[in-house]
C-alpha positions in Angstrom: 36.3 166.1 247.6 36.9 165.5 243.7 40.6 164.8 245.1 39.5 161.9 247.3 37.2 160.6 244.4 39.8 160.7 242.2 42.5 158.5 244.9 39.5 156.1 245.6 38.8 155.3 242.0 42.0 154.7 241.0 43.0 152.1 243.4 41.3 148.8 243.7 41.6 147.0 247.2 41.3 143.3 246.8 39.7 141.5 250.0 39.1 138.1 249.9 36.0 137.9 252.3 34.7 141.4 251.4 33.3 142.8 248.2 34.2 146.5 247.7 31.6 149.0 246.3 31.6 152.8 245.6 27.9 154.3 245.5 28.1 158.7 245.1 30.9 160.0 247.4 29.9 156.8 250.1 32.2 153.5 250.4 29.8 150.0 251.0 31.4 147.1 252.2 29.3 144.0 252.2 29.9 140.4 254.0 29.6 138.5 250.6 31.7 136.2 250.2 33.2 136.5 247.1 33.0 134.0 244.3 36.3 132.2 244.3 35.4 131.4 248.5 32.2 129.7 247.6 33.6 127.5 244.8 36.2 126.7 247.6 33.2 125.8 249.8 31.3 123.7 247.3 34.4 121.9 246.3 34.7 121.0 250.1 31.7 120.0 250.6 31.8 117.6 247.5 28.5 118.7 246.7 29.4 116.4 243.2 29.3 113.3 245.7 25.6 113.8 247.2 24.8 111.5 244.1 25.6 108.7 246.1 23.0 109.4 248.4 20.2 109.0 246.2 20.4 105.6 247.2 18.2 106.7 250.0 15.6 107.0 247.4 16.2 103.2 246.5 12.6 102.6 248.9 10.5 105.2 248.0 10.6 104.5 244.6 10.1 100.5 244.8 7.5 100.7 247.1 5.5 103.6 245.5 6.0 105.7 248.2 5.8 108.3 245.9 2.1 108.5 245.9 2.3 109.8 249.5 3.1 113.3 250.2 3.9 112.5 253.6 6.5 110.2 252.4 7.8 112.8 249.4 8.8 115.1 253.4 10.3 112.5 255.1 12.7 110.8 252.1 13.6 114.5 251.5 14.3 115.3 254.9 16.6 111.9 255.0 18.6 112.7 251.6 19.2 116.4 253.3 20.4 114.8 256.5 22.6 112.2 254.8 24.5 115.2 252.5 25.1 117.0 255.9 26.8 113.7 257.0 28.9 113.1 253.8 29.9 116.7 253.7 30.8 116.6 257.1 33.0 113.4 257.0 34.5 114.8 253.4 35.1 118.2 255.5 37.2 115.9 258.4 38.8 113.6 255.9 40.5 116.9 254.2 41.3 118.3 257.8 43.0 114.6 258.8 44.6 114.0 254.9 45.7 117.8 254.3 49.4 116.6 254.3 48.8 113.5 252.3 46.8 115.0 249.6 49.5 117.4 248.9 51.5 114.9 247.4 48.6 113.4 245.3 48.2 114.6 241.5 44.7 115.9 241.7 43.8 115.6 245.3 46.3 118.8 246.2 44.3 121.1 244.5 41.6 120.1 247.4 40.8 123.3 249.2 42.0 122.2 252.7 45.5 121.0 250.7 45.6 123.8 248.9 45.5 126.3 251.6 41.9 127.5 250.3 39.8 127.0 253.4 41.6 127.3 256.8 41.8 124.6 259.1 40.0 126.3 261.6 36.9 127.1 259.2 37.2 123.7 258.0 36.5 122.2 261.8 33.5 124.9 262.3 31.9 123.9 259.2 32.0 119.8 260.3 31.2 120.5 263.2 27.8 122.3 262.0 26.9 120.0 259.3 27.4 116.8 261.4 25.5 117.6 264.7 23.0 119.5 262.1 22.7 115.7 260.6 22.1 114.1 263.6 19.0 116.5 264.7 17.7 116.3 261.3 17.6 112.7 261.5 16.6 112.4 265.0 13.0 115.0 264.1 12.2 112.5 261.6 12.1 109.4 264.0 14.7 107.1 266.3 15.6 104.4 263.6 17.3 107.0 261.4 19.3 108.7 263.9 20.5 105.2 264.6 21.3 104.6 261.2 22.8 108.0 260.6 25.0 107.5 264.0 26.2 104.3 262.8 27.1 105.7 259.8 29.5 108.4 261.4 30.8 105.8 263.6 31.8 103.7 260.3 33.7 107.1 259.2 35.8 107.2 262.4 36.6 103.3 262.0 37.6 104.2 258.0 39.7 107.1 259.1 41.3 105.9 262.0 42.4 102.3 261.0 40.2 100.5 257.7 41.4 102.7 255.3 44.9 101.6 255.7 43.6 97.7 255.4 43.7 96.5 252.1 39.8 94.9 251.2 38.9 95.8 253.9 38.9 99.5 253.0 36.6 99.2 250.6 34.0 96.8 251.9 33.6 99.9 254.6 32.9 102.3 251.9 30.3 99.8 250.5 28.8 99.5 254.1 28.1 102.9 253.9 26.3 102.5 250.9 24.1 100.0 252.3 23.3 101.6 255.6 22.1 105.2 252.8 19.6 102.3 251.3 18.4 101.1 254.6 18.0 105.0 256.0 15.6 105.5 253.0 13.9 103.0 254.0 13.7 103.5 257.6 12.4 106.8 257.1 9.4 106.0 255.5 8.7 102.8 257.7 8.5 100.1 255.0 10.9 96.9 255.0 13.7 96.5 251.7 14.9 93.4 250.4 17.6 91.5 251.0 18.0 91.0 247.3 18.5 94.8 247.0 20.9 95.4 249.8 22.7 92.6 248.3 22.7 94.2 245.0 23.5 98.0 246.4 26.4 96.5 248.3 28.0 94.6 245.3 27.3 97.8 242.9 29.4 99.7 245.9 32.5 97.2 245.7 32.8 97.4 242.0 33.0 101.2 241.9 35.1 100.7 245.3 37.8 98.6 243.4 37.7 100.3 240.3 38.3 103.7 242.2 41.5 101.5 243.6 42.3 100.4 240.2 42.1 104.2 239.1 44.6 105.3 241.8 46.7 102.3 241.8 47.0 102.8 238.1 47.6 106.8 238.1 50.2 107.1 240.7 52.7 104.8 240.0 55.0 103.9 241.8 54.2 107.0 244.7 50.9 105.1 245.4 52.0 104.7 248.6 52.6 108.0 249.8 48.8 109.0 249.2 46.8 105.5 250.3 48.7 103.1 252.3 46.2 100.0 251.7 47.7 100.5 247.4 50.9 98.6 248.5 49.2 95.2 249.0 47.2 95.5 245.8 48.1 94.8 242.3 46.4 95.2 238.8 45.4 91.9 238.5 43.8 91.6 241.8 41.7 94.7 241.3 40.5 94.2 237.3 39.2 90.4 239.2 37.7 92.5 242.2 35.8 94.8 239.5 34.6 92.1 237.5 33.7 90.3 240.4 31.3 92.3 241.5 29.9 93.5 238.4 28.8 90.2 237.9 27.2 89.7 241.2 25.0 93.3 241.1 23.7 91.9 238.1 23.0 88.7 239.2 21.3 90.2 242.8 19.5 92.7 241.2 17.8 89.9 238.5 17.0 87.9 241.9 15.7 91.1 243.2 13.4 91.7 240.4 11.8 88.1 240.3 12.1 86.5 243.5 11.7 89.8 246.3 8.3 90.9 247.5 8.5 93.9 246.1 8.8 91.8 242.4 5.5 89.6 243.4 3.5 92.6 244.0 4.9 94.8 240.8 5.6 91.7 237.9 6.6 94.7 236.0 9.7 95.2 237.5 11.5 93.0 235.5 11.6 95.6 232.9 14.3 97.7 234.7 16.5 95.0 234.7 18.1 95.4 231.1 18.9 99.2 232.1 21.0 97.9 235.2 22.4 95.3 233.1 23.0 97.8 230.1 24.7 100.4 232.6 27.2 98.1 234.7 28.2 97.2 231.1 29.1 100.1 230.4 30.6 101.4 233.2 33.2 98.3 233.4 33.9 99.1 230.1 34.9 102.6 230.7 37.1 101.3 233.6 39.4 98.5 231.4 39.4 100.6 228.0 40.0 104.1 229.6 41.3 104.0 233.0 38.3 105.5 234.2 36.2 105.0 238.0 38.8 107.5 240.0 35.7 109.7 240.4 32.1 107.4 239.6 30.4 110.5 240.4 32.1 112.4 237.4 32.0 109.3 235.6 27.9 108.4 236.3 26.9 112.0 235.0 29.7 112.5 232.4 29.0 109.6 230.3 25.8 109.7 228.3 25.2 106.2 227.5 25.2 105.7 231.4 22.6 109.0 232.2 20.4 107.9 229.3 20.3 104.6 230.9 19.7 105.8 234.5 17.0 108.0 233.3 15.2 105.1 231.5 15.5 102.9 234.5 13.8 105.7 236.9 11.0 105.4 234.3 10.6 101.7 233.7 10.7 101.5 237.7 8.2 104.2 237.7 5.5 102.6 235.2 6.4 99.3 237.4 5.2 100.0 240.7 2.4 102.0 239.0 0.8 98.6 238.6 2.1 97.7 234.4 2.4 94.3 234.3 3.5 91.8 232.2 1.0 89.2 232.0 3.0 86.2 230.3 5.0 86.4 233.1 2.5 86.7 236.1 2.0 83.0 237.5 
């Protein structure tokens, strides 16, 4: 027996899906996936990018929602369904763009490009996270599975034809942005200004285009090998499309803060608008000094001017709709 301790011990067996461990004169295998898989997994599911779909949130904090507990279950429910649909459409973008992203710099090191995750592991997992989407959204009531369908419908459009379309391209992505403001709001039954779709739309061009810039920027001339719609753009066209649309999220959101519904009721709510000013500042000037906005997930979280900022804006929306006003302004 001390002969078959000894050969055990002094060989280590390295299995990928299986974690190995020797308890007495027993062998234990567990099902654990081991670290490296799960990082694969994470990476896959872009669980970086569910920051963009806080924007369902955009309701529930304007309206004071947040008071409710009922509503506190059903914006929750809504932000966990809308990750299972962006992870799922990340998951079938990988699948379709495997052979593409391969020849980008950074975007080969994806897991499905990289040989990571399989193919077929890739479809299962889509698969479960976009019908699991659907249900969710369906059990919290029709308008949001509506929402949450049209969504997924948008991401076949972008995949199988917009995302070749210069412009066009992008204004999709912002649509999706949109439709994440308008779930939030569907899911706790209240209506949302015009003035703040406007707003979340514009915001969603600018980081569109300057993603574009990024890529258009970092490739050189290969651009065209990894996004076919980078052929018909140039610098010029996209610093204008950026500052564009910087300008007009400003501009909305200082409508949105004075002229909405939401801004009669709360007068106070023209006190967030320096920290939305303060952070598309900033973020534009990240883009034209340092090349930045390939990633405005990494970018949004990375810089500290721009978290500081975000922060102080939850709070000054916060004390807004929690009825502090400003009374030289109150007609």
């Amino acid at each position: 027996m001390s002969g078959i301790r000894a050969l055990i011990l002094s060989k280590v067996i390295y299995e990928p899906r299986r974690n190995l461990m020797i308890e007495g004169d027993s062998t234990i295998h567990t099902d654990l996936p081991s670290p490296t898989t799960v990082r694969s997994l994470i990476k896959l599911l872009r669980v970086k990018q569910w920051s963009k779909n806080l924007l369902v949130f955009a309701a529930f904090l304007f309206t004071g929602a947040f008071s409710h507990r009922e509503s506190w279950i059903l914006v929750l429910l809504t932000f966990t369904a809308m990750c299972m649909a962006s992870s799922g459409t990340y998951v079938v973008n990988d699948i379709v763009d495997a052979d593409r992203d391969r020849l980008h710099p950074s975007k080969r090191l994806r897991p499905m490009a990289s040989g990571q995750i399989s193919t077929r592991v890739g479809i299962a997992l889509a698969v479960l996270l976009l019908v699991g989407s659907v249900l969710l959204s369906w059990s919290i009531n029709l308008s949001c599975v509506s929402i949450v369908v049209a969504y997924l419908g948008l991401q076949v459009l972008y995949n199988l034809w917009l995302k070749l379309t210069p412009v066009a391209d992008v204004y999709c992505i912002a649509t999706g942005f949109v439709l994440r403001a308008v779930l939030g709001a569907a899911a706790i039954s209240v209506t949302i200004s015009p003035w703040l779709l406007l707003c979340t739309g514009a915001l969603a061009l600018m980081l569109g285009f300057a993603k574009r810039r990024n890529e258009f920027i970092l490739q050189g001339e290969a651009r065209t090998a990894t996004r076919e719609s980078l052929a018909h753009y140039n610098q010029l066209s996209l610093d204008v499309f950026v500052t564009m649309f910087a300008c007009a999220a400003a501009l909305f959101y200082g409508l949105y803060t004075i002229q909405s519904e939401t801004a009669h009721r709360f007068p106070g709510l023209i006190m967030t608008a320096p920290f939305v000013f303060y952070g598309i500042t900033r973020y534009v000037l990240l883009v034209f000094t340092q090349d930045e906005g390939g990633e405005p997930a990494e970018v949004l979280f990375k810089d500290r001017h721009i978290v500081i900022t975000l922060i102080l804006f939850v709070v000054a929306a916060g004390l807004a709709v929690s009825g502090v006003s400003l009374p030289l302004l109150e007609k």
